[in-house]
Every structure is written in structure tokens, then in C-alpha cells.
C-alpha positions in Angstrom: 23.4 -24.5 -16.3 23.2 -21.0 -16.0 22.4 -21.1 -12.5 25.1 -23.3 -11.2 27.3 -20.9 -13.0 25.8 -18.6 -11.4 26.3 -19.8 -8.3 29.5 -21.2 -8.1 30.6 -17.8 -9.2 28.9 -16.5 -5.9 31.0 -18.8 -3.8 34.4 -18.1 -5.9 33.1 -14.0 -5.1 31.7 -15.3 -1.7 29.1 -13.2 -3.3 25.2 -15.1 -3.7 22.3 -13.0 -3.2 18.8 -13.0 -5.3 16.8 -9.8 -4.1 13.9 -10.7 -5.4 13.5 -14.0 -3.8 11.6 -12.6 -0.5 8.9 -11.6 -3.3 8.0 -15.6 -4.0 4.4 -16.7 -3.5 5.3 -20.2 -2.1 2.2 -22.4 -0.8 2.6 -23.0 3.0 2.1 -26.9 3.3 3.2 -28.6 0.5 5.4 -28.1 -2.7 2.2 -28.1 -5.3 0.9 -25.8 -7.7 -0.7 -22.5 -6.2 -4.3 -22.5 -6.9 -6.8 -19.3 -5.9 -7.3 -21.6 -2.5 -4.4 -22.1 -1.9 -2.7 -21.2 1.5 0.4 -19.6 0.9 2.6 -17.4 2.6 0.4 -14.2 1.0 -2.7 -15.2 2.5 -0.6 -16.0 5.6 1.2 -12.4 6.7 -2.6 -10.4 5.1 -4.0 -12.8 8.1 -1.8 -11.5 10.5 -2.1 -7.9 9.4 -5.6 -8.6 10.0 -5.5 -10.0 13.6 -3.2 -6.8 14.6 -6.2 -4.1 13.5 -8.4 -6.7 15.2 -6.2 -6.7 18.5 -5.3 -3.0 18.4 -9.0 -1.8 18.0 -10.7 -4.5 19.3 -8.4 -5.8 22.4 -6.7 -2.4 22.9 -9.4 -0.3 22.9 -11.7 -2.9 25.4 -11.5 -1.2 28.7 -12.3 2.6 27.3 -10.7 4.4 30.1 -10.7 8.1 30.5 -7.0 7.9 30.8 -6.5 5.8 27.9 -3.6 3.3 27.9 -0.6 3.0 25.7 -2.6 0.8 23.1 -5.7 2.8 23.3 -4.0 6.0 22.7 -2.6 4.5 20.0 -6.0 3.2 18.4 -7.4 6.9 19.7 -4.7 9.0 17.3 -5.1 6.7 14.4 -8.3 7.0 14.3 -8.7 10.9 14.9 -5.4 11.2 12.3 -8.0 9.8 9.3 -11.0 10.9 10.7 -9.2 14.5 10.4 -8.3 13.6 6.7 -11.1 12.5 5.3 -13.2 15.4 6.6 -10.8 17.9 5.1 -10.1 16.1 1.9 -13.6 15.0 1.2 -15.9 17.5 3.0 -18.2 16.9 5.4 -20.4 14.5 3.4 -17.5 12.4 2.8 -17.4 11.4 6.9 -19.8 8.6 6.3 -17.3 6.6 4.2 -14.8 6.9 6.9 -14.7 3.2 8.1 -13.9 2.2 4.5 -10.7 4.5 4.2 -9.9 3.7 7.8 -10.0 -0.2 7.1 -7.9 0.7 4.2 -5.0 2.5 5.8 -5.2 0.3 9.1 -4.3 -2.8 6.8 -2.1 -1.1 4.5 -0.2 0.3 7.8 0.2 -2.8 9.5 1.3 -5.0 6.2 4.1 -2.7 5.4 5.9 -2.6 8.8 4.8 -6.6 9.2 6.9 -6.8 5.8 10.1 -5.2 8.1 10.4 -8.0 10.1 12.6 -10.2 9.5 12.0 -13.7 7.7 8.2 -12.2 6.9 6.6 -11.8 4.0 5.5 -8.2 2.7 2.2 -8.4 1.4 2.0 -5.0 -0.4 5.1 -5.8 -2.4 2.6 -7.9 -5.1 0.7 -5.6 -7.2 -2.0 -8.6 -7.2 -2.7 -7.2 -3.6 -2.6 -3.4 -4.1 -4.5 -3.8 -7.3 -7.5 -5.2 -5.9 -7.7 -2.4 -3.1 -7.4 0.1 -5.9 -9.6 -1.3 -8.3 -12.2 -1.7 -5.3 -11.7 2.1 -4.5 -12.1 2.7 -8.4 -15.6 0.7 -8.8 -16.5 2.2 -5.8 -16.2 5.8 -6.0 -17.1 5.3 -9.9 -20.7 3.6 -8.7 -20.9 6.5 -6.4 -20.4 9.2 -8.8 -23.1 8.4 -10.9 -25.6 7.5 -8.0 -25.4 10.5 -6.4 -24.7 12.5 -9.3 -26.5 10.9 -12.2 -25.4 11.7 -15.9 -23.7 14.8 -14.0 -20.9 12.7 -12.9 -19.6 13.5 -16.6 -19.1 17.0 -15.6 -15.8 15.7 -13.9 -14.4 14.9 -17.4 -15.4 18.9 -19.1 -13.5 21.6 -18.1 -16.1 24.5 -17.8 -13.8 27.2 -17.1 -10.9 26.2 -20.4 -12.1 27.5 -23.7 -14.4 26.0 -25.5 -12.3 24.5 -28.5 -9.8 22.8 -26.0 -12.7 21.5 -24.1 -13.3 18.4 -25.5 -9.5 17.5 -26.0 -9.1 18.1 -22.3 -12.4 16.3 -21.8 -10.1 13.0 -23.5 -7.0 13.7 -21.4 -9.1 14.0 -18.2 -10.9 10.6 -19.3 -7.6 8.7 -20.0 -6.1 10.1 -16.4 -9.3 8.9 -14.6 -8.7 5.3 -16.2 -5.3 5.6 -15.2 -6.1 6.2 -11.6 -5.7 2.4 -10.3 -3.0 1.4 -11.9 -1.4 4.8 -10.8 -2.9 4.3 -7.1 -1.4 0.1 -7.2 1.9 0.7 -8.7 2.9 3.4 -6.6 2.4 1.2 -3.1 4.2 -1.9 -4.4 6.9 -0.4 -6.4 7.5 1.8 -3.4 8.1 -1.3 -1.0 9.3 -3.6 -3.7 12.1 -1.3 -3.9 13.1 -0.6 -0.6 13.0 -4.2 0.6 15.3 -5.3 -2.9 18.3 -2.6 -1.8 18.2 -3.6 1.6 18.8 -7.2 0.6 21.3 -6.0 -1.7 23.0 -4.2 1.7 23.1 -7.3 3.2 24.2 -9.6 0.8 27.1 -7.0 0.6 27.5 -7.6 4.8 28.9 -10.7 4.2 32.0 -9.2 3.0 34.9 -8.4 5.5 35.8 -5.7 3.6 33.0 -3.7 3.0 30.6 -4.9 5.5 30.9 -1.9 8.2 29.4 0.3 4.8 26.9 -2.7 4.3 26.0 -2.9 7.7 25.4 0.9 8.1 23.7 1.5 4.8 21.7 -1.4 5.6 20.4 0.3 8.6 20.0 3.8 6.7 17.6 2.0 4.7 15.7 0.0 7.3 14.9 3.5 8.9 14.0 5.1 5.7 11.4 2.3 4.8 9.8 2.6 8.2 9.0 6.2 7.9 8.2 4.9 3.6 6.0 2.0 5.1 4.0 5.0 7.2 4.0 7.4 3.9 2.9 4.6 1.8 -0.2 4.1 3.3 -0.9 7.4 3.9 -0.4 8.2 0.4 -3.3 5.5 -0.5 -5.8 6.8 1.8 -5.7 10.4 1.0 -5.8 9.8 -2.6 -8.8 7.4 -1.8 -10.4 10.9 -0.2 -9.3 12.6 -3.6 -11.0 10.5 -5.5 -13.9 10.5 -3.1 -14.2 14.2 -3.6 -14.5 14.0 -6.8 -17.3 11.6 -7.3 -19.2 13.5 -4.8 -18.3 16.9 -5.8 -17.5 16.2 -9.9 -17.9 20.1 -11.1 -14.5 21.7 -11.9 
């Protein structure tokens, strides 16, 4: 009942928009319930953010020419872009997990500027997507810690250089912020494009208004440009605090 009131409110206003309906997991054949094998429009748009790093590194990059096309150049700056990052961020020793963080920005990348097209489906908005990257990169760099570092891994946690009485309460702070890390490193990425994509459907729900839909119109665009340059920053964002957190399980002494 509250719905068709709803609604036929939005026609009386000429006014009907729900921005979080583009955020809907809807299964692509069928009208059942969504199991974990289920093909839905998730596992849909993360498949074609797939095939583009596959095509751009893959296809693009085939012919290796000296003067390197469009698409290779393309592939050529990406990769030196995060190659450069990792080095600096995690130290030489840090190189070796390159192809991880690489893989990680590449797909992060392409999902949030697949997400600005219209009628898609952006991938990164669920925290059910970023959350697995981040609790991967959390496991991972955890593991890592204490294989290379054994029982010294804990030194990451004690503060050598604050006094001695406030080490162990900033041993529990820097504990809780360690644990905190994924959700941190998850919410951050969705929130970010959950956000932009919701006012931008607000903007164009406003469009369909006579009156105001020259403002709608060229906020709407405002915003479209500032989420491409968010959808960049985004992933950028997750990959260097991936080399952070690198750094510290191979380098854990304050």
C-alpha cells in the first residue's frame, strides 16, 4: 500500500525515482531465488571486466612493436604506473608481488568505469565484492608477515620508540586498527561508487522536470565527470594501500 502511494504521488509530482535500484542483484535468466551459482547480473558485468584486462593485455599487447600502438601504450603505462608504485611503496622485495596488485587494480579499474555506462551494472558498488578482495589482501599479507617474519611479525603491533608505559595500550590500538584494515579498505571502494552513482540518478530523475532540468542536466554531467576521475582514484586508492600493507608485513619494525 505504501508503495502505490508512493507512486501515484510520483506521477501527481511527475516525480518517480528509486536510486538505489541500479544496486539490485537480479538473476539473469529467470525470476528465482539467487543461489551462490547463480548467474546474475554481478557475475555478469565482473565477466566483462574480466575479458577487457584479458583483451587489453592479452589482444592489445600481441604484436609487441617498438612503436607501440594506441592499445599497447595503453597496457605499457598501466603497467609501468604500478610497477612504479609498488617498488616505492613496498621496497624492492615487494616487486615480486606485483602481478597480484596489478590484477587487483586492472579489475578494480575497469569495473568502476564499466559501472558508468549506461544500463550496466557496477560491480564494486556491493561490499560483498570489495570485501572479498580486501579480506584476500588481509589473509594474505597476514600469512606473509609471519612467514617471513616469524613471531617478529608482532613487532608491528609495539611501538619501540613511545614510552614504555603507553606501549602496551598503543600495542591494543595498533591491534584493533590492523583488524579494522578490511573493512576500512571495502567500505571505502563501495561507499565511494555507491555514492556517486545514487546522486547522479537523483540528477536525472530531477531531468525529467521542465523546469529544472537544464540544472539537472548540467549537474548530472558535473557528476558523471567527477566519478570518472573517482572511478580512477578508487582503484588507485586500493592498490597502494595493498602496497601499505605489504610493507608492513614485510618490513613490521616501527
Amino acid at each position: 500500500m505504501e508503495h502505490e502511494a508512493e507512486v501515484a504521488h510520483g506521477e501527481e509530482t511527475g516525480l518517480v525515482f528509486h536510486p538505489l535500484d541500479q544496486f539490485i542483484v537480479e538473476p539473469l535468466f529467470g525470476d528465482g531465488p539467487i543461489h551462490w551459482y547463480t548467474i546474475t547480473n554481478v557475475t555478469l558485468w565482473m565477466a566483462i571486466a574480466v575479458l577487457c584486462i584479458v583483451l587489453l593485455l592479452v589482444v592489445g599487447t600481441r604484436g609487441r612493436k617498438i612503436i607501440p600502438t594506441r592499445t599497447q601504450s595503453v597496457a605499457e603505462m598501466a603497467y609501468g604506473f604500478i610497477y612504479k608504485m609498488v617498488e616505492d611503496v613496498s621496497g624492492k622485495d615487494g616487486v615480486k608481488y606485483f602481478p597480484y596488485i596489478f590484477t587487483l587494480f586492472l579489475f578494480i579499474v575497469f569495473a568502476n568505469f564499466l559501472g558508468l555506462v549506461p544500463t550496466s551494472f557496477t560491480t564494486t558498488s556491493h561490499v560483498a565484492v570489495t570485501a572479498v578482495m580486501a579480506l584476500a589482501v588481509f589473509f594474505g599479507v597476514t600469512i606473509l608477515g609471519f612467514v617471513k617474519n616469524g613471531a617478529h611479525f608482532l613487532d608491528l603491533f609495539w611501538v619501540k620508540s613511545a614510552p614504555l608505559p603507553l606501549r602496551p595500550v598503543l600495542a591494543v590500538i595498533e591491534l584493533i586498527s590492523y583488524m579494522v584494515r578490511p573493512v576500512s579498505h571495502s567500505v571505502r571502494l563501495a561507499g565511494s561508487i555507491t555514492a556517486g552513482h545514487a546522486v547522479m540518478k537523483v540528477f536525472a530523475a530531477f531531468a525529467a522536470s521542465a523546469l529544472i532540468a537544464p540544472l539537472a542536466i548540467g549537474g548530472m554531467v558535473a557528476i558523471y565527470a567527477l566519478e570518472l576521475l573517482v572511478a580512477f582514484i578508487q582503484a588507485y586508492v586500493f592498490s597502494i594501500l595493498t602496497c601499505v600493507y605489504l610493507k608492513d608485513a614485510l618490513h613490521p619494525s616501527h
